[in-house]
PALUMTOR-531239 format. One line per 4 residues: number of its first residue (from 1); for each residue y, x, z of N, C-alpha, C, CB. Coordinates in steps of 0.001 Angstrom, whole numbers, plus 500000, padded with zeros to 6 digits. Each point is the difference from the previous one (the first is absolute). Glycine has a CB too. Layout:
# PALUMTOR-531239
NUM) Y,X,Z,Y,X,Z,Y,X,Z,Y,X,Z ~ ...;
END
This chain:
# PALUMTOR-531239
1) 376546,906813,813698,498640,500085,499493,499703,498777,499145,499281,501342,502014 ~ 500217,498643,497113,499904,499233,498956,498212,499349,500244,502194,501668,498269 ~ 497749,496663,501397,499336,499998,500153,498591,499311,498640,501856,500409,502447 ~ 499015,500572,496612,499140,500092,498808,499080,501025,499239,501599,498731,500031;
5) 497402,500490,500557,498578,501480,499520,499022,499799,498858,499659,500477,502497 ~ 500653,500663,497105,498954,499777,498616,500786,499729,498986,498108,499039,501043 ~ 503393,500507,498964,500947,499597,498666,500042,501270,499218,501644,498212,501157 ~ 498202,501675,497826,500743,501323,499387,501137,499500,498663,497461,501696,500619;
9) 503583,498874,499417,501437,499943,499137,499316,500547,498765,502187,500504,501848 ~ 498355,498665,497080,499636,500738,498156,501376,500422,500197,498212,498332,497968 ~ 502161,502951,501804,501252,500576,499606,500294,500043,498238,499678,501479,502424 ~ 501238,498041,497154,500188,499608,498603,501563,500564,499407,498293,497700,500539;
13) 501639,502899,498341,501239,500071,499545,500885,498789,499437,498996,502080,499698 ~ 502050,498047,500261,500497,498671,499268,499785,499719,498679,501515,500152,501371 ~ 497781,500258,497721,499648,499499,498891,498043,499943,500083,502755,501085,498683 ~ 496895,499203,502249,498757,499951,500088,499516,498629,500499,500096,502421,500261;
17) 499015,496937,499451,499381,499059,500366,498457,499753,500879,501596,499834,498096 ~ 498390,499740,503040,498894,499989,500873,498795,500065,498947,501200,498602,502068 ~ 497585,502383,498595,498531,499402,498971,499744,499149,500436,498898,501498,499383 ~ 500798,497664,499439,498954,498933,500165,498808,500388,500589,500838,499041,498209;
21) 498473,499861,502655,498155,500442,500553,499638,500325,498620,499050,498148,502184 ~ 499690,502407,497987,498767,500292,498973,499202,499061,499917,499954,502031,500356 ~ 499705,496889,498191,499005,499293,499778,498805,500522,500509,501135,499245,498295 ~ 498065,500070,502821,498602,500383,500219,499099,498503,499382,500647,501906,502496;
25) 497879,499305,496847,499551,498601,499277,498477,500340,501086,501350,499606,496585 ~ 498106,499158,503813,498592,499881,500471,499212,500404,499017,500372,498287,501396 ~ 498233,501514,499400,498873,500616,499256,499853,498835,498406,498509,501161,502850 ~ 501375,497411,496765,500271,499354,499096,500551,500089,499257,499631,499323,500853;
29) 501827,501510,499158,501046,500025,499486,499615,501120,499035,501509,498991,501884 ~ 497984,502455,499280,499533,501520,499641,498747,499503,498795,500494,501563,502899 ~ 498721,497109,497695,498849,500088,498987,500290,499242,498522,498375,500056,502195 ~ 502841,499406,497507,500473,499038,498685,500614,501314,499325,500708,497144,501000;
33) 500351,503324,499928,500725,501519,499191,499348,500682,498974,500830,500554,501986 ~ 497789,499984,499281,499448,501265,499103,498464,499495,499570,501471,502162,501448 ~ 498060,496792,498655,498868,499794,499502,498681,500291,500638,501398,500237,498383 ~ 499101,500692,502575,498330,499855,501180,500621,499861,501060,498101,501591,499224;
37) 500156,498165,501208,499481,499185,501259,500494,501095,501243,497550,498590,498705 ~ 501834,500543,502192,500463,500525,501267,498862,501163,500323,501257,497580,500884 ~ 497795,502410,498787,499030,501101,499940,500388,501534,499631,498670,498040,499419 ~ 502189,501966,499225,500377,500782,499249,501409,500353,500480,498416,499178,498270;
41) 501578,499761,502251,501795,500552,500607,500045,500910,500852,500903,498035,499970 ~ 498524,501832,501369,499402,500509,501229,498885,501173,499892,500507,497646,500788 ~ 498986,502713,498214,499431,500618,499165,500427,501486,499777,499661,497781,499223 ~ 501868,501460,499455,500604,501226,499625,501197,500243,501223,499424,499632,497133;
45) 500803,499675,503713,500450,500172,501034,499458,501331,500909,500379,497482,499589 ~ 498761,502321,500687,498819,501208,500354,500154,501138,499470,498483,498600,500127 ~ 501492,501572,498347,499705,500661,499355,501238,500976,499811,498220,498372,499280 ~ 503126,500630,500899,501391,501010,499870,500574,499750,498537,499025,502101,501638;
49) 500208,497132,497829,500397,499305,498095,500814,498666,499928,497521,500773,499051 ~ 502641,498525,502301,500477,498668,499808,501006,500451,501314,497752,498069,498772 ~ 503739,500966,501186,500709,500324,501645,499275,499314,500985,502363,500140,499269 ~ 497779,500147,501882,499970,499882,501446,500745,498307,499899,500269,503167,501059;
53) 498844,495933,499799,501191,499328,500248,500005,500134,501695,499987,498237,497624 ~ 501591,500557,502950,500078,500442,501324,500205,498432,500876,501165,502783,499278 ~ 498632,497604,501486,499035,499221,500932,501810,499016,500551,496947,502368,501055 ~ 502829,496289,498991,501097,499052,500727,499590,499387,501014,500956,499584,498232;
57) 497437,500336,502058,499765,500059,501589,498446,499876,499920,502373,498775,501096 ~ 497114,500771,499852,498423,500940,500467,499444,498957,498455,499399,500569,503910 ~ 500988,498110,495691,498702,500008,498894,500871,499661,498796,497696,499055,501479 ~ 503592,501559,498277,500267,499675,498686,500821,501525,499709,500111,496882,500095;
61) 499432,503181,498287,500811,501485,499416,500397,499292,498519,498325,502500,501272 ~ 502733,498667,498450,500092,499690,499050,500778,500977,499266,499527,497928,500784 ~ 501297,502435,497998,500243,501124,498792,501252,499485,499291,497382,500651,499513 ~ 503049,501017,500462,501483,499904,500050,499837,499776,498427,501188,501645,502250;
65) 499864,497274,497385,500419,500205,498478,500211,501385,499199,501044,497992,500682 ~ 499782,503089,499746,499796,500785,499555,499094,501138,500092,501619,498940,499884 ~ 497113,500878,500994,498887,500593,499970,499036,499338,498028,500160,500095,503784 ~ 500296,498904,496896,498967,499267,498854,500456,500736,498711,499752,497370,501087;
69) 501636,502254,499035,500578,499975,498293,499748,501618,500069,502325,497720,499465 ~ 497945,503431,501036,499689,501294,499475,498547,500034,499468,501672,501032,501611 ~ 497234,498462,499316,498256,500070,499645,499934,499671,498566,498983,499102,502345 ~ 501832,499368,497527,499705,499891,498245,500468,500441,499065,499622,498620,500396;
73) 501786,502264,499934,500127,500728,499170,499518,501201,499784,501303,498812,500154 ~ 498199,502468,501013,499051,500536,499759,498782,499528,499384,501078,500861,501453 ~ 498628,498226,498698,498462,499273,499039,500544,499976,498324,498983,497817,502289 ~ 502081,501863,497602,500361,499295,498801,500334,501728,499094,501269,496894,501217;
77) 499334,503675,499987,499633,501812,499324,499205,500429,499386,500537,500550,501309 ~ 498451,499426,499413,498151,501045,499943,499669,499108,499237,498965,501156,502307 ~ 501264,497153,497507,499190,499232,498344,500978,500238,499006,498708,497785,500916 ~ 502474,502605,499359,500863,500567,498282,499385,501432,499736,502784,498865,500353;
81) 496815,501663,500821,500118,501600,499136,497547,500182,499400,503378,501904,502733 ~ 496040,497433,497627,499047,499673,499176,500065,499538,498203,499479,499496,502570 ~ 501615,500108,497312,499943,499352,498368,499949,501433,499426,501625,497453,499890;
END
C-alpha cells in the first residue's frame, strides 16, 4: 500500500514536453491589461462578457492568461468589424 495520496503522474510521450503552469494575473495586473476597473470587471463578469476568474483561497482570485488573451481578442474582433 502506498503511502502517496493525492499525487497524480503526467504521462508524457518521449518527444513531448511537461506543460508549463498557466500564468495567473491578479486583479492589478487584469486592471493594466484591459483598461478597467474592478467595478467593470466583476460587472461584465456577471454579465457573461468578461471571463470568470478563480478563486486561490477564501480572499484572493485571480485569471488565467489565456482567459484574458482570448477576451481581447474577441474585443479587438467586434472593434475591426465596425470600420
Amino acid at each position: 500500500m502506498s503511502n502517496r495520496i493525492g499525487v497524480q503522474q503526467v504521462q508524457t510521450t518521449p518527444n513531448e514536453q511537461p506543460r508549463k503552469p498557466e500564468k495567473l494575473y491578479r486583479l492589478n495586473e487584469v486592471e493594466s491589461l484591459t483598461g478597467l476597473r474592478k467595478s467593470s470587471i466583476y460587472a461584465g463578469m456577471k454579465a457573461g462578457t468578461f471571463p470568470h476568474c478563480i478563486r486561490l483561497s477564501t480572499r484572493a482570485v485571480a485569471w488565467r492568461e489565456s482567459d484574458i488573451a482570448t477576451w481581447q481578442a474577441q474585443r479587438q474582433q467586434a472593434g475591426a468589424g465596425r470600420d
